[in-house]
Kinemage of the C-alpha trace (Angstrom):
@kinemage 1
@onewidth
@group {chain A} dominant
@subgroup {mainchain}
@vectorlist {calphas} color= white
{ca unk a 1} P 1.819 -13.895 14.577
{ca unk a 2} L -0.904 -15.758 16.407
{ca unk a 3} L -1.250 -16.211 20.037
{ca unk a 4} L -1.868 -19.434 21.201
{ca unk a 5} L -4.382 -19.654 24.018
{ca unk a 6} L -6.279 -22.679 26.321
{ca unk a 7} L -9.495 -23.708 24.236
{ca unk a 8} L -12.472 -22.016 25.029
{ca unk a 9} L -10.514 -18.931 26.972
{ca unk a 10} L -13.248 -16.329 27.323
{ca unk a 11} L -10.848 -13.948 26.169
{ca unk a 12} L -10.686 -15.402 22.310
{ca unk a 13} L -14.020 -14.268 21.105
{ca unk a 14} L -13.008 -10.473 22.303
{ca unk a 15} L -9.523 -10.532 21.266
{ca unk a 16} L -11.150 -12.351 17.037
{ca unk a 17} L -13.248 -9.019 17.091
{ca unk a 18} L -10.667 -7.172 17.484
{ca unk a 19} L -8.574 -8.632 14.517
{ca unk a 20} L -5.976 -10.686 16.823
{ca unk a 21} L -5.382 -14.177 15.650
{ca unk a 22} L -5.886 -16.270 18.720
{ca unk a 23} L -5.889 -20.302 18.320
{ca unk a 24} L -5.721 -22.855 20.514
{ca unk a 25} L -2.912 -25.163 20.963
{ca unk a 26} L -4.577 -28.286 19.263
{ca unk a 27} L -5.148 -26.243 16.099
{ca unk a 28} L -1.018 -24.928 16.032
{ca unk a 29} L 0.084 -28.750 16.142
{ca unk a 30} L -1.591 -29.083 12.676
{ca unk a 31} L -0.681 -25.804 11.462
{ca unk a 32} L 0.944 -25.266 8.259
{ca unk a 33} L 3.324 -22.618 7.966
{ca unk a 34} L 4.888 -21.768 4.935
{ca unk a 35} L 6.672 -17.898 3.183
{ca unk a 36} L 4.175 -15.529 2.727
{ca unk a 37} L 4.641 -14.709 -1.385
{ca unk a 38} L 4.653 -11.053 -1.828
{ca unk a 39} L 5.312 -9.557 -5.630
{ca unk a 40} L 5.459 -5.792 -5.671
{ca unk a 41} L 4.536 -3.797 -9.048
{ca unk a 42} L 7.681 -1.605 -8.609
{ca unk a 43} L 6.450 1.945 -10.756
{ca unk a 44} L 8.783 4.539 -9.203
{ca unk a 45} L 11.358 6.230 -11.102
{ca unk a 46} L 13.769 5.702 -8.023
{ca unk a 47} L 13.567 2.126 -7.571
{ca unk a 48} L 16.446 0.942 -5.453
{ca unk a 49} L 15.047 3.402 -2.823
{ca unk a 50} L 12.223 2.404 -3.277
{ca unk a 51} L 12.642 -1.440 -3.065
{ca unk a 52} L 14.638 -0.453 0.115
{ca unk a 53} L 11.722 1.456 1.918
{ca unk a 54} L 8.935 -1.022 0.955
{ca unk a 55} L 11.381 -4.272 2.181
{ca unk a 56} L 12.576 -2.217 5.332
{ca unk a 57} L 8.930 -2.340 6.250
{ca unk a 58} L 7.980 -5.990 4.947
{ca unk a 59} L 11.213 -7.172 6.876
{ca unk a 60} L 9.371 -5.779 10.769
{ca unk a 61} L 7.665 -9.026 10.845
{ca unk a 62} L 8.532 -12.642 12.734
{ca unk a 63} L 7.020 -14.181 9.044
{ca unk a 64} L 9.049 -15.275 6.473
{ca unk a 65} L 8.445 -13.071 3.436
{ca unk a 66} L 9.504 -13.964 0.050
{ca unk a 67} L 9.414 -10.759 -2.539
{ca unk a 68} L 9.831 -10.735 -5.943
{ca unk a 69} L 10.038 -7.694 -7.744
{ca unk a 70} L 7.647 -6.772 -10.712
{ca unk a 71} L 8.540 -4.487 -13.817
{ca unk a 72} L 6.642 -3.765 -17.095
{ca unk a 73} L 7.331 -4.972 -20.457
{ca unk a 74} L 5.661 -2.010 -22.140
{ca unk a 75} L 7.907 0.265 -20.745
{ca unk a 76} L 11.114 0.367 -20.456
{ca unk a 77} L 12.573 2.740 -16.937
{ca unk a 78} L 14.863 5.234 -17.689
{ca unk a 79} L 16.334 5.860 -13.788
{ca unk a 80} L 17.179 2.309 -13.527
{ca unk a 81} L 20.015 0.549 -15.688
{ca unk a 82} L 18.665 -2.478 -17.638
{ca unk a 83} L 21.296 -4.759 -15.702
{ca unk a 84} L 19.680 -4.359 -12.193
{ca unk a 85} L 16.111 -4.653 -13.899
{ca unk a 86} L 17.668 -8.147 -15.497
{ca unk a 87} L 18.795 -9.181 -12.276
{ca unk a 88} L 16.251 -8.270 -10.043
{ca unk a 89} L 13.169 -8.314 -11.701
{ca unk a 90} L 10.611 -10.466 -13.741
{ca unk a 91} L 8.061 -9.485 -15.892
{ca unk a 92} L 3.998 -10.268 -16.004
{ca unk a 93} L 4.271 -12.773 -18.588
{ca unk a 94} L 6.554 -14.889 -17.126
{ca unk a 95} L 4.036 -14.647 -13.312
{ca unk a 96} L 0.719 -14.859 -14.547
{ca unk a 97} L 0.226 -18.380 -14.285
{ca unk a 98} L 1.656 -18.202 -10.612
{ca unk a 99} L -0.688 -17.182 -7.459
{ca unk a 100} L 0.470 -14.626 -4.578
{ca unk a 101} L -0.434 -13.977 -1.416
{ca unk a 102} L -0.253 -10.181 -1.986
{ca unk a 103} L 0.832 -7.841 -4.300
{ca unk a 104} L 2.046 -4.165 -3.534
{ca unk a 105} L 1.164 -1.530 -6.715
{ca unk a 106} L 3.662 1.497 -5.959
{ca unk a 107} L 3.189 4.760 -7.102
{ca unk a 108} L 3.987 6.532 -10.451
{ca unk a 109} L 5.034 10.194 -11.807
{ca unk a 110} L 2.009 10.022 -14.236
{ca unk a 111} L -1.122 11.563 -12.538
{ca unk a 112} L -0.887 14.848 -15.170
{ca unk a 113} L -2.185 12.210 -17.552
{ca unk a 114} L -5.516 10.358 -17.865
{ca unk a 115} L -4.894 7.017 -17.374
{ca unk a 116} L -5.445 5.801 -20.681
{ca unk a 117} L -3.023 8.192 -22.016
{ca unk a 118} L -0.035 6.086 -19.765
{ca unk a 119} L 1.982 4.106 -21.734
{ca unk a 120} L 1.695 0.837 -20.096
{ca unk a 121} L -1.607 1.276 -19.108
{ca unk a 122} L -3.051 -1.632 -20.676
{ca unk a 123} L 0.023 -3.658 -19.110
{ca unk a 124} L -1.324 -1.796 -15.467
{ca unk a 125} L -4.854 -3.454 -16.447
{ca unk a 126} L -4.063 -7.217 -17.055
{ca unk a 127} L -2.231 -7.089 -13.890
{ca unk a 128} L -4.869 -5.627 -12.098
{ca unk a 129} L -7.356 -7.738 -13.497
{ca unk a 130} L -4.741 -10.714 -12.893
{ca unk a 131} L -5.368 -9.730 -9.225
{ca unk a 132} L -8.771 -10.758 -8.832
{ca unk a 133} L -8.107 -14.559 -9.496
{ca unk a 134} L -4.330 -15.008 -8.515
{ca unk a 135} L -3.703 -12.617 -5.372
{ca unk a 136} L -5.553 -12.855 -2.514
{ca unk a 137} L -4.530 -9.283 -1.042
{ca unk a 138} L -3.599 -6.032 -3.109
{ca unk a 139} L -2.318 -3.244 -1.160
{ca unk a 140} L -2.253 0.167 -3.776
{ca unk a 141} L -0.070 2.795 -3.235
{ca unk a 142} L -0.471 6.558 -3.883
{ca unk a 143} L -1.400 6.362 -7.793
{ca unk a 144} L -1.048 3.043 -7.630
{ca unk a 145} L -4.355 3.195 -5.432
{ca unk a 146} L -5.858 5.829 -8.052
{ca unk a 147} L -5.113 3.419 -10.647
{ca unk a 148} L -6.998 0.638 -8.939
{ca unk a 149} L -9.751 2.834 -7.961
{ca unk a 150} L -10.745 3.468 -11.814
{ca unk a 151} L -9.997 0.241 -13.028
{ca unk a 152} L -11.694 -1.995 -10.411
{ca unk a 153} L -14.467 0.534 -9.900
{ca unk a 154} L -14.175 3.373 -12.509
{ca unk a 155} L -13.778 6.035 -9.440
{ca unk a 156} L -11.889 8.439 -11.026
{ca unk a 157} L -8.937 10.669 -9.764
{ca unk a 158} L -9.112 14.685 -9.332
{ca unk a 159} L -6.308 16.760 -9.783
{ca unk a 160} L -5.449 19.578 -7.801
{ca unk a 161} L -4.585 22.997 -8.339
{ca unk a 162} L -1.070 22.753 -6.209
{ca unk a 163} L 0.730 19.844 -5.143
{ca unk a 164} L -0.782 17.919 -1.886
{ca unk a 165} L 3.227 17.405 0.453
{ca unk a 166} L 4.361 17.322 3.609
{ca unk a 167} L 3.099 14.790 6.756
{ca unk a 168} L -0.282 15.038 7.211
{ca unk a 169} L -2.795 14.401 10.526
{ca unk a 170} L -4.917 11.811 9.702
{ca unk a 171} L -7.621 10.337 11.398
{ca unk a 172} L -9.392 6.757 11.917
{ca unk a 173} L -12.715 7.348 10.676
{ca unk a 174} L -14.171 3.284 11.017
{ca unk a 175} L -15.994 2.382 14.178
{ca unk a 176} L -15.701 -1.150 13.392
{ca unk a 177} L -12.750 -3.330 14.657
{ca unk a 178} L -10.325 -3.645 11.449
{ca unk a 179} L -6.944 -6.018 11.793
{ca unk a 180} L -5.589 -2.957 9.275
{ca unk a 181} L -5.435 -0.078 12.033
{ca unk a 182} L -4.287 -2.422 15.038
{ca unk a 183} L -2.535 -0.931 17.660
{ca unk a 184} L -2.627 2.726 15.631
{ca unk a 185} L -3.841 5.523 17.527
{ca unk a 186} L -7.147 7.608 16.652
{ca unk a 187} L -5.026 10.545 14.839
{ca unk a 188} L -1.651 9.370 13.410
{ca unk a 189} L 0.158 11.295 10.529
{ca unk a 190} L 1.629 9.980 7.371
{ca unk a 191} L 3.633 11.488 4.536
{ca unk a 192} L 1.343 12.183 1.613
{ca unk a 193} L 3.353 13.728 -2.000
{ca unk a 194} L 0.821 13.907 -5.018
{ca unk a 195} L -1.140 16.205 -7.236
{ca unk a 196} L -4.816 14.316 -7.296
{ca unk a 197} L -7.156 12.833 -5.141
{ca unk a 198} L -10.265 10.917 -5.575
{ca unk a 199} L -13.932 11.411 -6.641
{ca unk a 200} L -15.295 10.970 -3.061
{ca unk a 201} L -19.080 11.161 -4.330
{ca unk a 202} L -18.238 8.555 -7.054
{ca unk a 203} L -16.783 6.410 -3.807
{ca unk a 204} L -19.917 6.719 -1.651
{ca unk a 205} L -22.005 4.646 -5.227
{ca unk a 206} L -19.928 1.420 -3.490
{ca unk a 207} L -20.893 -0.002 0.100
{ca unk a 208} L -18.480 -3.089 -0.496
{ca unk a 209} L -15.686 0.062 0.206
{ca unk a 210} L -15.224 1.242 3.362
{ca unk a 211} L -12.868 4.744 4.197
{ca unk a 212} L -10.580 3.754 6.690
{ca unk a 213} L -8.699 6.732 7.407
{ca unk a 214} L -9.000 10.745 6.025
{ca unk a 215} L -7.360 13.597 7.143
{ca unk a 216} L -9.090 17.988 6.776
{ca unk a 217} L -6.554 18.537 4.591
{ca unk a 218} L -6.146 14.493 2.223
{ca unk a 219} L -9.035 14.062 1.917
{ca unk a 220} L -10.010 9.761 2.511
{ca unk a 221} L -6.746 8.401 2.817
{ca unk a 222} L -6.527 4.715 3.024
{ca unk a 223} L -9.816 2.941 1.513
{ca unk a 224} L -10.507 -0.939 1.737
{ca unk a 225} L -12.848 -3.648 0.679
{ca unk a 226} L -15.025 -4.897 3.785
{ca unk a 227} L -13.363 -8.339 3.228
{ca unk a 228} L -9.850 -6.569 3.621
{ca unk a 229} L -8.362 -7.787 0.194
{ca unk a 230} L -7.916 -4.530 -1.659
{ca unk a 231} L -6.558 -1.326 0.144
{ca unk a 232} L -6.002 1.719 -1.455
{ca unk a 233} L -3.626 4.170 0.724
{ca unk a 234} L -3.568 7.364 -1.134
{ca unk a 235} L -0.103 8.524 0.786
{ca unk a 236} L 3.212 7.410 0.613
{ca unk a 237} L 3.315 5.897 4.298
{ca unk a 238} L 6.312 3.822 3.067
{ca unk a 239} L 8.821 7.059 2.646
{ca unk a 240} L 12.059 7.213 4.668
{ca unk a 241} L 13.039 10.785 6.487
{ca unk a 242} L 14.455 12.245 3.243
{ca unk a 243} L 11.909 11.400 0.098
{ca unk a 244} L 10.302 14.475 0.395
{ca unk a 245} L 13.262 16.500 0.745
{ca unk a 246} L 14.569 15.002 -2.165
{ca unk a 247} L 11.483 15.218 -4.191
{ca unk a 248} L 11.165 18.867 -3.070
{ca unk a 249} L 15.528 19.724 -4.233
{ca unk a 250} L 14.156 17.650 -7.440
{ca unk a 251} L 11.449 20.149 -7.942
{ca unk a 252} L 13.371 23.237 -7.506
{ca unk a 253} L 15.194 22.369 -9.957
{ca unk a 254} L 12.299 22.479 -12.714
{ca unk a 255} L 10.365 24.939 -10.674
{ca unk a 256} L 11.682 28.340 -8.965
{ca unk a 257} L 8.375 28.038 -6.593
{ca unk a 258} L 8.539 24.726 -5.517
{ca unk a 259} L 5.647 23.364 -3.177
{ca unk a 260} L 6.989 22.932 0.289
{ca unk a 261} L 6.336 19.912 2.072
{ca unk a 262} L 4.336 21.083 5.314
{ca unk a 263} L 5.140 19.887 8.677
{ca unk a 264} L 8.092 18.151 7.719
{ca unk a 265} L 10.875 20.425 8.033
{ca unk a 266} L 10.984 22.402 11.600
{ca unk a 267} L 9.326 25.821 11.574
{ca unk a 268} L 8.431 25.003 7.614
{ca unk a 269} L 12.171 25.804 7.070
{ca unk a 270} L 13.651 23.629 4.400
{ca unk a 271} L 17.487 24.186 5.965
{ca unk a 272} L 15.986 23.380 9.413
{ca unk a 273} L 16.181 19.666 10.527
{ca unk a 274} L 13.389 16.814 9.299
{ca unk a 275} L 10.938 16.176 11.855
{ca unk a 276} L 10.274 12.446 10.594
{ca unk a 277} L 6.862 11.585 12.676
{ca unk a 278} L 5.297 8.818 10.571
{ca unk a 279} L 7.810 5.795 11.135
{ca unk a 280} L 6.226 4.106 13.727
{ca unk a 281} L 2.687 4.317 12.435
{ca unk a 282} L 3.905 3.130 9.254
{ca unk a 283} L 5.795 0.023 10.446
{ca unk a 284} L 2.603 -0.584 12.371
{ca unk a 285} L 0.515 -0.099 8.907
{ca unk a 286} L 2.499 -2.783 6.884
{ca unk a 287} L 3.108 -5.098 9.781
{ca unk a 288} L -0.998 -5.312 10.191
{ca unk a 289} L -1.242 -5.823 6.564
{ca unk a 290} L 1.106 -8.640 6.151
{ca unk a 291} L -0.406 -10.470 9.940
{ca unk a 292} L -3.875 -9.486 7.918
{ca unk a 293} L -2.872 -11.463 4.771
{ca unk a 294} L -0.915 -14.554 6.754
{ca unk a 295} L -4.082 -15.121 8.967
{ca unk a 296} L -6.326 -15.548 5.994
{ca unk a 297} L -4.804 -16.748 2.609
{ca unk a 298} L -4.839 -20.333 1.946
{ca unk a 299} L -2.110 -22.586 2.640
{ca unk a 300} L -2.330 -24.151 -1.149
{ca unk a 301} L -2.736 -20.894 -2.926
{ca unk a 302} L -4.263 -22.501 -6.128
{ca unk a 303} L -7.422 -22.657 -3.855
{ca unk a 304} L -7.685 -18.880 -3.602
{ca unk a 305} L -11.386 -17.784 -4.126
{ca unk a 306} L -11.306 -15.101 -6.318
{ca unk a 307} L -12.035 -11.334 -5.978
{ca unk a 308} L -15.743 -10.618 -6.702
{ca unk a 309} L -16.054 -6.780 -7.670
């Protein structure tokens, strides 16, 4: 939320470069306030969790934030039962004449494949593309930010050898004030659960992205456009205390040799207790992207500018 300061307040032009939204009392009497519309591409297998974790977060803010939940049409989810998806959810057909203030791409179980071998990848594409002219803020999640990555920029994703889980150190690697990273400190950790990562050399062909955040052991981590209206965060900084626990039981199952999530449970002991160390710093990361998006999308959001790759 802005701050509302006396006109001309040598403060203001310190506190702008830092990414605060300071006005003056003459411009909030003409303000126009109005929900901030949020649609999130909901690709995890566990959505009700999921929609949980990623509202729990949205929901830390004075705004008024009104989501609507996105599913595709050329696939149909087999965790979820067709009643809540009826309910609950809307398809890209029936939004793609509508304009957002910013849309949330979630992760997916589907990095083993190429991208082109995913069956609603060309679904993934017109919504992405969509974007560009209809959204004025995309935040990408885990291969959700893989996904964008490729399509937007064709920076491709590298699988690993093991699985990259656990809570990772990460650190702030920008020198330059950025409303994104507000208030975090210099080395904060986030969960991270995935089995790729990016092609960094491919990254460093495109000056319009900036790395944000990387960590020794992630690798770059979050990754934005210099005009803030793509981010790519390659972790899962939305998880709640017990997603990689249960991701890590649901392995076990399928796998005798499961990959244990590091620095997560105490001692690395999966019957110790969760040492959950990322909540703050992620509340912190959505709250600065939603203040980031209500300080600069239009009020009429048919006059969005588009995206210019």
């Amino acid at each position: 939320m802005p701050i509302l300061l006396p006109k001309d307040l040598p403060a203001i032009d310190s506190l702008k470069r830092e990414g605060i939204f300071a006005m003056s009392p003459e411009r909030a009497s003409v303000q126009e306030i109005r929900p901030l519309k949020i649609i999130i591409l909901n690709l995890m297998p566990t959505k009700v969790e999921t929609e949980t974790q990623l509202t729990r977060l949205l929901s830390n803010t004075p705004l008024q934030v009104q989501v609507t939940f996105l599913t595709t049409d050329s696939y149909e989810a087999k965790n979820t039962s067709k009643a809540h998806l009826s309910d609950f959810y809307t398809t890209f057909k029936e939004v793609k004449d509508q304009y957002y203030d910013g849309l949330i791409v979630t992760g997916a179980p589907v990095e083993h494949l190429s991208f082109e071998e995913v069956d609603y990848w060309q679904e993934i594409e017109q919504i992405l593309e969509w974007s560009l002219t209809n959204v004025y803020a995309t935040l990408h999640i885990c291969w959700g930010a893989q996904a964008g990555l490729y399509h937007h920029y064709d920076i491709n994703k590298v699988l690993y050898d093991t699985k990259l889980t656990g809570v990772f150190r990460q650190h702030i690697c920008t020198n330059r004030p950025v409303g994104l990273l507000r208030g975090l400190d210099s080395s904060f950790t986030i969960p991270h659960s995935r089995y790729a990562g990016i092609d960094e050399e491919k990254l460093k062909d495109y000056s319009l992205l900036e790395v944000l955040v990387t960590g020794e052991e992630t690798g770059p981590s979050i990754i934005s456009r210099r005009d803030g209206r793509q981010t790519y965060m390659l972790g899962h900084a939305e998880y709640d205390r017990h997603t990689l626990k249960k991701e890590y039981e649901r392995d076990a199952q399928v796998n005798k040799n499961p990959q244990l999530p590091v620095n997560y449970f105490k001692d690395d002991d999966p019957t110790q207790e969760i040492i959950a160390q990322w909540t703050s710093s992620a509340h912190l990361l959505f709250n600065n992207w939603i203040n980031q998006v209500y300080q600069n999308t239009p009020y009429h959001l048919d006059q969005l500018l588009p995206i210019n790759l």
